[in-house]
DOPASE-134385 format. One record per residue (C-alpha): residue in three letters; x, y, z; residue number from 1. Coordinates in nm, 2 decimals, decimal comma, padded with zeros to 4 digits. Example, Ala and Ser with C-alpha at 12.3 -4.5 7.8 and 13.67 -1.06 7.14 Angstrom:
REM DOPASE-134385
residu;px;py;pz;num
Ala;01,23;-00,45;00,78;1
Ser;01,37;-00,11;00,71;2
***
This chain:
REM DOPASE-134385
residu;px;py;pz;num
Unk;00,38;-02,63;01,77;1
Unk;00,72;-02,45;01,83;2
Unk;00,81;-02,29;01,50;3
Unk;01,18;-02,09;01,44;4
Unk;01,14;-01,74;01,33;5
Unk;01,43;-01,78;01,04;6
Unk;01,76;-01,66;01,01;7
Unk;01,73;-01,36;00,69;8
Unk;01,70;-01,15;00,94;9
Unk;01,34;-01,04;00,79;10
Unk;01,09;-00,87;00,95;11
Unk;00,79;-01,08;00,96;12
Unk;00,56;-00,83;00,95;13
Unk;00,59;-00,71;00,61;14
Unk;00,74;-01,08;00,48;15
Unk;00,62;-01,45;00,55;16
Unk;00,80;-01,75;00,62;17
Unk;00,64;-02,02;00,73;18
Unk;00,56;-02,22;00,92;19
Unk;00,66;-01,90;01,16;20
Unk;00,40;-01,62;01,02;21
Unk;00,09;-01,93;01,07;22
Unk;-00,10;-01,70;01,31;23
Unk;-00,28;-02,01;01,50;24
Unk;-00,36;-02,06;01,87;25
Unk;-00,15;-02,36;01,89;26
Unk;00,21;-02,15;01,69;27
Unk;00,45;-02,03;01,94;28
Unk;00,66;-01,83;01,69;29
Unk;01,04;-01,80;01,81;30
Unk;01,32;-01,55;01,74;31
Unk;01,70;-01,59;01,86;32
Unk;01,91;-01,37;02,09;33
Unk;02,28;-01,37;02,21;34
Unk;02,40;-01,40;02,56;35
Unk;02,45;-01,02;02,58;36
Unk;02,07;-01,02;02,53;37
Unk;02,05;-00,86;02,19;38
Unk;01,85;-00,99;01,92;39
Unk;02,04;-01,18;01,68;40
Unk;02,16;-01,03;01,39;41
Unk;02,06;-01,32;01,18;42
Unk;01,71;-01,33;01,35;43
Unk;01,39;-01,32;01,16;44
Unk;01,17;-01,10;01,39;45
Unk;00,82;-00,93;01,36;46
Unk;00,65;-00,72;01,62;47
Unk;00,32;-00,88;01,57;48
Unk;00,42;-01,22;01,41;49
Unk;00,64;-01,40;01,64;50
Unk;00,55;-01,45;01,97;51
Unk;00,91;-01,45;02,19;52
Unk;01,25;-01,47;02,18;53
Unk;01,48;-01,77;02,31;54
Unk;01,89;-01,81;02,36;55
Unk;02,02;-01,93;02,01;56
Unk;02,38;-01,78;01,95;57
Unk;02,58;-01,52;01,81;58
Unk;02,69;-01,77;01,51;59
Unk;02,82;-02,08;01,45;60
Unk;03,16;-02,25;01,60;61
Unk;03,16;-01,91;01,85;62
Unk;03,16;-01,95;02,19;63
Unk;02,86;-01,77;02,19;64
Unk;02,61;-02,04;02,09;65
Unk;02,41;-02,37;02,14;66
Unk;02,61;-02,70;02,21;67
Unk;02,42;-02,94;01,97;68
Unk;02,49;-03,30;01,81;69
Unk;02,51;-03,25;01,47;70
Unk;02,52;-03,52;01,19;71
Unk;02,80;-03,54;00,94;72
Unk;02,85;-03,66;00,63;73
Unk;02,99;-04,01;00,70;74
Unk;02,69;-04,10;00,91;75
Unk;02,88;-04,04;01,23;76
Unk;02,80;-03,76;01,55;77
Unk;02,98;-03,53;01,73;78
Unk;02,88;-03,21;01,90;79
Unk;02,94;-02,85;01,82;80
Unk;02,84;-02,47;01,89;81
Unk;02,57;-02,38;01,67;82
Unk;02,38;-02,08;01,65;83
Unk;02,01;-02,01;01,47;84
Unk;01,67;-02,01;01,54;85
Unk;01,68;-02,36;01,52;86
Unk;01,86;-02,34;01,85;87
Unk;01,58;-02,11;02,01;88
Unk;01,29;-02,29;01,95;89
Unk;01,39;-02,63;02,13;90
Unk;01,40;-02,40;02,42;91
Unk;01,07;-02,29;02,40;92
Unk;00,99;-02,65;02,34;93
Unk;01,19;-02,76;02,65;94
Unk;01,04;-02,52;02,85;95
Unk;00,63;-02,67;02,71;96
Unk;00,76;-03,05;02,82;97
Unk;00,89;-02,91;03,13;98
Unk;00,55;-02,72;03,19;99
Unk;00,36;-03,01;03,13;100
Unk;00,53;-03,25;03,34;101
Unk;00,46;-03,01;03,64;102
Unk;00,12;-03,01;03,54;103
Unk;00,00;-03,27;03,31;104
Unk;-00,36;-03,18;03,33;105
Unk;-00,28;-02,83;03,15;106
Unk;-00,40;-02,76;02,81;107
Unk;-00,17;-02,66;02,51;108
Unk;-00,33;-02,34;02,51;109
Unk;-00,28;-02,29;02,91;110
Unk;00,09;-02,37;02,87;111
Unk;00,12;-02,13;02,55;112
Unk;00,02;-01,87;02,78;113
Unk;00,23;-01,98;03,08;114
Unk;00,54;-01,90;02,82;115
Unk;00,44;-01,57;02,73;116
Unk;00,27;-01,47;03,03;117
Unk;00,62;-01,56;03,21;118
Unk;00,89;-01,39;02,94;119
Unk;01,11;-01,13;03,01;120
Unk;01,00;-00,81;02,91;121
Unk;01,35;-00,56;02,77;122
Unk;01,67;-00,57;02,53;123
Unk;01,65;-00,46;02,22;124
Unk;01,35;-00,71;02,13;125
Unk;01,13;-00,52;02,30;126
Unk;00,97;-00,36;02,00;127
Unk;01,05;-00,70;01,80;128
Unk;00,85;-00,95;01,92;129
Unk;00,49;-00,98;02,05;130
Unk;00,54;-01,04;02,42;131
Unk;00,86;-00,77;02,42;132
Unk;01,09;-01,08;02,61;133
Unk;01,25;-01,33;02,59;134
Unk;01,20;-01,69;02,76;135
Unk;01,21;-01,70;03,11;136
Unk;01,17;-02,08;03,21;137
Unk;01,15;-02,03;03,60;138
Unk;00,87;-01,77;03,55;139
Unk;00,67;-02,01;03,28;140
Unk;00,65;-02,24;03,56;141
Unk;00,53;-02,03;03,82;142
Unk;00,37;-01,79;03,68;143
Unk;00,01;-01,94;03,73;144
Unk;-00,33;-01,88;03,56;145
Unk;-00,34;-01,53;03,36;146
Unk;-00,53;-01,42;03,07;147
Unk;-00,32;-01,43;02,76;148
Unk;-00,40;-01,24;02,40;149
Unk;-00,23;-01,48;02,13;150
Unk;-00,37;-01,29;01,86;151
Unk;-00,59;-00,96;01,75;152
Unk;-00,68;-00,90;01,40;153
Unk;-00,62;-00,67;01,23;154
Unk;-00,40;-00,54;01,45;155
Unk;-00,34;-00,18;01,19;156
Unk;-00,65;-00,01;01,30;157
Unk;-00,80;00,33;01,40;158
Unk;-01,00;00,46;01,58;159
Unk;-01,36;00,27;01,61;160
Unk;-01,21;00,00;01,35;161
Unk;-01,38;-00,37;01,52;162
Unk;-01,10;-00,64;01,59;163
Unk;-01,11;-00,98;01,68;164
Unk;-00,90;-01,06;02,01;165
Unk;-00,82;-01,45;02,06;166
Unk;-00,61;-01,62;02,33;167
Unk;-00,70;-01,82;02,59;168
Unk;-00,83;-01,73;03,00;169
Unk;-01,07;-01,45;02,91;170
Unk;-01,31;-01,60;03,17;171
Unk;-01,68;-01,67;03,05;172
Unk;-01,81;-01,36;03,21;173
Unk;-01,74;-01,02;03,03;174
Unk;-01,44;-00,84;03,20;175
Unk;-01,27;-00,53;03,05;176
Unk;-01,04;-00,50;02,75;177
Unk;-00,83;-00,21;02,76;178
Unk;-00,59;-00,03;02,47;179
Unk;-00,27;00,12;02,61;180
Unk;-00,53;00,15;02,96;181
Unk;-00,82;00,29;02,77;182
Unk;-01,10;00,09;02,78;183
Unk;-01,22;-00,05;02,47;184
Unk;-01,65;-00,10;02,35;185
Unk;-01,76;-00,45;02,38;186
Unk;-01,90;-00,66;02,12;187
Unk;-01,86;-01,00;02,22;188
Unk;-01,74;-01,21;02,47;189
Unk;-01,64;-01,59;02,57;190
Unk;-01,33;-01,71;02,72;191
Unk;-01,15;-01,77;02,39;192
Unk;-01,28;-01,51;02,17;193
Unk;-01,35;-01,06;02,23;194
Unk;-01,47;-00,85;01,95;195
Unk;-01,45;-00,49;02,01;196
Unk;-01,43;-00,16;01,91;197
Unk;-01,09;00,01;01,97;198
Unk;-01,04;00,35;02,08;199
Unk;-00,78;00,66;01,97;200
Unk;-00,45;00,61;02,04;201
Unk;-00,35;00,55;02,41;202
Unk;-00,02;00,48;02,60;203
Unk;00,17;00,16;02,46;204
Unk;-00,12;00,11;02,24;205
Unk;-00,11;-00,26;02,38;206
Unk;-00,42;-00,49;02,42;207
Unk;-00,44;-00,67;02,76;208
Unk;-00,74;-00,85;02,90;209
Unk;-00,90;-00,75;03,24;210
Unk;-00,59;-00,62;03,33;211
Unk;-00,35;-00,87;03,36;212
Unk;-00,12;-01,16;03,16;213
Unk;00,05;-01,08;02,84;214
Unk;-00,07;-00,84;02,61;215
Unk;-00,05;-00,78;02,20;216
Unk;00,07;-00,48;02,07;217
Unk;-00,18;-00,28;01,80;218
Unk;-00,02;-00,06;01,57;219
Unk;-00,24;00,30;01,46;220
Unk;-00,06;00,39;01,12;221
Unk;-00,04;00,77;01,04;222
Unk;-00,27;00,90;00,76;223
Unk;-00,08;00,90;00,44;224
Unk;00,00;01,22;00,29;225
Unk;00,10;01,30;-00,08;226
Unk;00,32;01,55;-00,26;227
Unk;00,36;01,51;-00,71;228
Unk;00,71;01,58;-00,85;229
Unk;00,79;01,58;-01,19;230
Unk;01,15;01,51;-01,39;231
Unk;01,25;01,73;-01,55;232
Unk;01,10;02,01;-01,33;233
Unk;01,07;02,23;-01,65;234
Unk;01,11;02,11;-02,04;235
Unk;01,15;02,32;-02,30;236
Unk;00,92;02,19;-02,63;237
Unk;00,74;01,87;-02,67;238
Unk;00,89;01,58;-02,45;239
Unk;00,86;01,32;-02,24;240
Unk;00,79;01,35;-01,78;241
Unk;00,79;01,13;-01,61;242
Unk;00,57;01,23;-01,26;243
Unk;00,61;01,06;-00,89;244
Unk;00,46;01,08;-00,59;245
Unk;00,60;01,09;-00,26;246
Unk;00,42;00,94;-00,01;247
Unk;00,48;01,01;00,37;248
Unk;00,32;00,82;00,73;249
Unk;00,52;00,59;00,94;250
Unk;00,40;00,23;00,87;251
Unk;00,20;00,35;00,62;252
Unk;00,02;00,06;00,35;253
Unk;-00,14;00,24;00,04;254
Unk;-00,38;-00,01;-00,16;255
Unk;-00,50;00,22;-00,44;256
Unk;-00,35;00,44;-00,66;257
Unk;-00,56;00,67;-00,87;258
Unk;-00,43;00,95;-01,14;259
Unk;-00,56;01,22;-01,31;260
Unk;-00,36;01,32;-01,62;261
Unk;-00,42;01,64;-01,80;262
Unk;-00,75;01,72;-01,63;263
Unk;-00,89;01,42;-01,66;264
Unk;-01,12;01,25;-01,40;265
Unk;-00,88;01,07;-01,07;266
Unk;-00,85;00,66;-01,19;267
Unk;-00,69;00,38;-01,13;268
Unk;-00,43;00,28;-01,46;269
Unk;-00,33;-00,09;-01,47;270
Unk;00,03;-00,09;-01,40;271
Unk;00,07;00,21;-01,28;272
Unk;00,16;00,31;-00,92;273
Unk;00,35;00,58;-00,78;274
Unk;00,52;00,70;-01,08;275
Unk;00,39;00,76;-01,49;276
Unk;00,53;00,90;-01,80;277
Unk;00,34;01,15;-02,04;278
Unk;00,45;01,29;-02,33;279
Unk;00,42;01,68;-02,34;280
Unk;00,39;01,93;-02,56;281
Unk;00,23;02,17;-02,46;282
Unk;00,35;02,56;-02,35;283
Unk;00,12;02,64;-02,01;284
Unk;00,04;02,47;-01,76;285
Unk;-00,06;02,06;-01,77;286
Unk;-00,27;01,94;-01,46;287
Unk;-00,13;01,64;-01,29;288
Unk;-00,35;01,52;-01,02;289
Unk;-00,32;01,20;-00,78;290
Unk;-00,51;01,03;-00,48;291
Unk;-00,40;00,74;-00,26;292
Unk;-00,61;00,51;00,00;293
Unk;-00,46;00,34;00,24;294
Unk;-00,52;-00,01;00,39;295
Unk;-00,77;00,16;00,62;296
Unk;-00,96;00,34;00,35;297
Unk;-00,79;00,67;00,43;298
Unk;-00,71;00,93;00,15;299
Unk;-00,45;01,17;00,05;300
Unk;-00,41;01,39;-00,29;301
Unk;-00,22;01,62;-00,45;302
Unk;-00,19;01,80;-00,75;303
Unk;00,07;01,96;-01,00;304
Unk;00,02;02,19;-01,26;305
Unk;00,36;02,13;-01,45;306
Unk;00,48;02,42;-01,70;307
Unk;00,55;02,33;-02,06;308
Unk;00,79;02,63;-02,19;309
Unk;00,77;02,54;-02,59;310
Unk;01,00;02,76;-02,74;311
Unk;00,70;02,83;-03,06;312
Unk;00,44;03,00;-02,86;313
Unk;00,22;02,76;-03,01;314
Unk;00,12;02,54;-02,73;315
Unk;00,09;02,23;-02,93;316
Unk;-00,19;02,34;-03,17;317
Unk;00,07;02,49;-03,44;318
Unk;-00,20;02,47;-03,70;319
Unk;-00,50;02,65;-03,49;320
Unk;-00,25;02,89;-03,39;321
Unk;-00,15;02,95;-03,74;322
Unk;-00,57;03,03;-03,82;323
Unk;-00,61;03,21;-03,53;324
Unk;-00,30;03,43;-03,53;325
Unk;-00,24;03,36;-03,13;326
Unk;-00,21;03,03;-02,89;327
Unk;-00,41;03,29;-02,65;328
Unk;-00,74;03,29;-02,91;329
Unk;-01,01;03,15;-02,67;330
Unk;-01,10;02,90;-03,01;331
Unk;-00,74;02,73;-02,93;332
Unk;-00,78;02,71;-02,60;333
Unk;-01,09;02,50;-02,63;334
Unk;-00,83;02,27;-02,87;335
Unk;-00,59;02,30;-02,63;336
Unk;-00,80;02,18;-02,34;337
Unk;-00,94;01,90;-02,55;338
Unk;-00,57;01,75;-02,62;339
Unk;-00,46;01,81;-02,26;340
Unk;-00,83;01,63;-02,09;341
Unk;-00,89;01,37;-02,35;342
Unk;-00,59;01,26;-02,59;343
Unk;-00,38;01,25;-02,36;344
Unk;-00,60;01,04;-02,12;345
Unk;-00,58;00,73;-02,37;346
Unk;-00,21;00,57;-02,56;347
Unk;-00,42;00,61;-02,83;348
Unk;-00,46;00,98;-02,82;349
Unk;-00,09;01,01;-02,74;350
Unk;-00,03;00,86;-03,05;351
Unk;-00,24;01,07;-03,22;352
Unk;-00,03;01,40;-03,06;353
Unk;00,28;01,27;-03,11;354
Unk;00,20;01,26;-03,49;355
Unk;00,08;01,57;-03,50;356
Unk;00,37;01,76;-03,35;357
Unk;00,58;01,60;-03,58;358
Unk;00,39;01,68;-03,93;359
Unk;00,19;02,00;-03,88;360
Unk;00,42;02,27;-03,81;361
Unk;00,54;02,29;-04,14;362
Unk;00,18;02,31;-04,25;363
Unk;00,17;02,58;-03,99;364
Unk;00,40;02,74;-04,13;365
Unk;00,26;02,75;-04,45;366
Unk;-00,05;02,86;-04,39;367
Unk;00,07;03,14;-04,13;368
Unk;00,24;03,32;-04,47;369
Unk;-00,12;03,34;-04,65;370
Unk;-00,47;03,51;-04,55;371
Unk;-00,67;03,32;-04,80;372
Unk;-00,52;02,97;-04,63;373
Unk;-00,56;03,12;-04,26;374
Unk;-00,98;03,20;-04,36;375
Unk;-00,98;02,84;-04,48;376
Unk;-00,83;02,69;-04,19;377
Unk;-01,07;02,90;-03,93;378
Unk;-01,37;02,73;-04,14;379
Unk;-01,24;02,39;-04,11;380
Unk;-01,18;02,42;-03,76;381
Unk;-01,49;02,60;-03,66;382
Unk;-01,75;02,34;-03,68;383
Unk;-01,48;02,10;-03,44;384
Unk;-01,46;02,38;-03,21;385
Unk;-01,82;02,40;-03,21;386
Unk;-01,81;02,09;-03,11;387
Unk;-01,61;02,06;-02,85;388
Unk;-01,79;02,36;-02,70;389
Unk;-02,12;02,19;-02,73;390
Unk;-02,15;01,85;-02,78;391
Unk;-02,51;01,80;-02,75;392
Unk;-02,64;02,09;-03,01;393
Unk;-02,40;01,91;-03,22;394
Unk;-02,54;01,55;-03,18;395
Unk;-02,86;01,69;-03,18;396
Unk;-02,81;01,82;-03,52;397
Unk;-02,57;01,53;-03,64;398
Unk;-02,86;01,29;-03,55;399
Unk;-03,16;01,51;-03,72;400
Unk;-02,94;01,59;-04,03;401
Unk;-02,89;01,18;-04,05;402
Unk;-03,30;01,12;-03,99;403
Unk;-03,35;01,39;-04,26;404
Unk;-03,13;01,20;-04,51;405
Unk;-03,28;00,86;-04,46;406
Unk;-03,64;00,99;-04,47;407
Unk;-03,50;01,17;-04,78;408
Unk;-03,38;00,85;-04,93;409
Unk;-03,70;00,68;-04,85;410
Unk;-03,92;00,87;-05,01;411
Unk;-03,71;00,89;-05,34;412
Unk;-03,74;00,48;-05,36;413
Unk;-04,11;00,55;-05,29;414
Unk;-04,11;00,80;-05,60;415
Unk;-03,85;00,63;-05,82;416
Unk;-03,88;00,22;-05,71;417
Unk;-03,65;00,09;-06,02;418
***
């Protein structure tokens, strides 16, 4: 099968069009170039998708592109310059009849490789297709028998990662398989089919079988590496920011994306990606923290801590402020803490902030102006404080104060039945 690359000028590699990105023994996946030997500008191409490159034109009705018949509208025939990858593939297929009429004893696979093992390795293609060339038709015919990689998967590796290599002329006896000339380990071996171990990073990073025939290029992608921003880079009061990461490695793939708002534990949020919005109220500092993973499991964090400049001195907790005549009292910083790690973790806490700042500092305000209200307040708080500072002595005694009040009611049904 002789498939055409496209014409949107995609890059296969990232996108699929089919039947071009079917990565099967039996695919020969074709991209176009102009006379001048350029890639076409229309040309779909993809560096480890499509397999070589074939004459199909600048464009159509130039001078620079494929006679053809075409069929018109009326049922009639004439011929015309057209251009596309529909013009480069019947190349490739010409050259396959042509291959096999020399030899009709060849298999498809033997003539697949024939067509790679004879392109023409330059241009600006080189980095665009699989082979590097483009379609050499005298060379296809005489270029004999040579090993020939069609495929090698996954081809985004590093170091130690296990691939698959397919093609065809391998030999049934183990030979070598070498990375950019560095040998790789051995797994496995048969004449259509190597597993093995890649090493670091070598030359042209291309895989060729004992030494010779066309090769496949593997591609090591840099480790990822993150940095948070935040917009705006300052606020002043409560409000909403909106943080982003920036994330930097050529040909980098990330797969996860895990945050950690206001000190909470790194997780993934459905929906969100490389950019969130929290509402903020707080005067300090609000930890921001993120980790990405790559496609090869690799990781990569960062962290922020963004400044809230409130203009009440407050920090958010107007009312525990208010009891404990400073935002700086270690009681309000265990509030503090409690709003920044767990509230605003959850929509739900959010909520409950948001309410909050817009009700209680009048309260504040209030009770601020009067001793008797700012005792009060430091008694209602303290056993939430408490809490907060020690959950379990408080469960503890939540759960034997509740025992003690059933047995309590027990026995007074025991004493008093009716």
């Amino acid at each position: 099968m002789v498939s055409a690359a496209g014409n949107g000028g995609l890059n296969l590699d990232r996108t699929r069009v089919y039947p071009a990105s079917v990565r099967i023994p039996n695919n020969i996946s074709v991209a176009a170039v102009t006379r001048n030997d350029t890639l076409a500008g229309y040309s779909d191409y993809g560096r480890h998708v499509v397999d070589i490159a074939a004459p199909g034109g600048a464009g159509t009705g130039s001078a620079d592109a494929i006679l053809s018949t075409v069929w018109l509208s009326n049922g009639s025939q004439l011929y015309r310059t057209t251009a596309g990858t529909s013009m480069a593939a019947p190349h490739v297929s010409g050259a396959a009849a042509l291959i096999w009429n020399s030899n009709p004893a060849l298999t498809g696979y033997q003539v697949k490789a024939r067509i790679l093992n004879g392109a023409d390795a330059g241009g600006d293609y080189a980095q665009k297709v699989i082979t590097g060339g483009r379609l050499n038709l005298e060379r296809a015919l005489t270029v004999g028998e040579l090993p020939a990689v069609f495929d090698v998967s996954p081809y985004r590796v590093q170091a130690g990662t296990e691939v698959t290599v397919t093609g065809t002329g391998f030999g049934a006896a183990a030979g070598s398989l070498t990375i950019g000339g560095s040998p790789a380990t051995l797994v496995s071996w048969s004449d259509g089919a190597i597993t093995a171990r890649v090493p670091a990073a070598s030359g042209d990073n291309t895989v060729r079988v004992s030494g010779g025939g066309g090769g496949f290029p593997l591609l090591y992608p840099a480790p990822p590496s993150l940095q948070i921003t935040a917009n705006p880079v300052a606020m002043a009061g409560p409000g909403t920011v909106v943080f982003n990461l920036g994330i930097a490695g050529a040909d980098t793939r990330i797969v996860k994306y895990e945050w950690s708002l206001g000190g909470a534990p790194l997780a993934e949020i459905p929906g969100v990606t490389t950019s969130v919005s929290q509402e903020i109220g707080t005067q300090g500092e609000y930890l921001v923290g993120a980790r990405v993973t790559d496609d090869l499991g690799r990781t990569a964090e960062a962290s922020l801590a963004y400044r809230g400049e409130g203009s009440s001195g407050s920090g958010g907790c107007f009312i525990a402020t208010a009891a404990y005549g400073s935002y700086l009292h270690p009681k309000v910083g265990v509030l503090r803490r409690f709003r920044d790690r767990v509230l605003m973790g959850s929509s739900p806490g959010r909520l409950f902030v948001d309410w909050y700042y817009r009700h209680s500092p009048a309260l504040a305000a209030i009770i601020a102006r009067h001793d008797c209200l700012r005792v009060l307040a430091r008694l209602l708080l303290t056993p939430v404080v408490f809490a907060l500072e020690a959950p379990f002595p408080t469960l503890s005694l939540l759960g034997f104060s509740l025992f003690s009040a059933a047995a309590a009611i027990r026995s007074r049904k025991r004493l008093h039945p009716c």
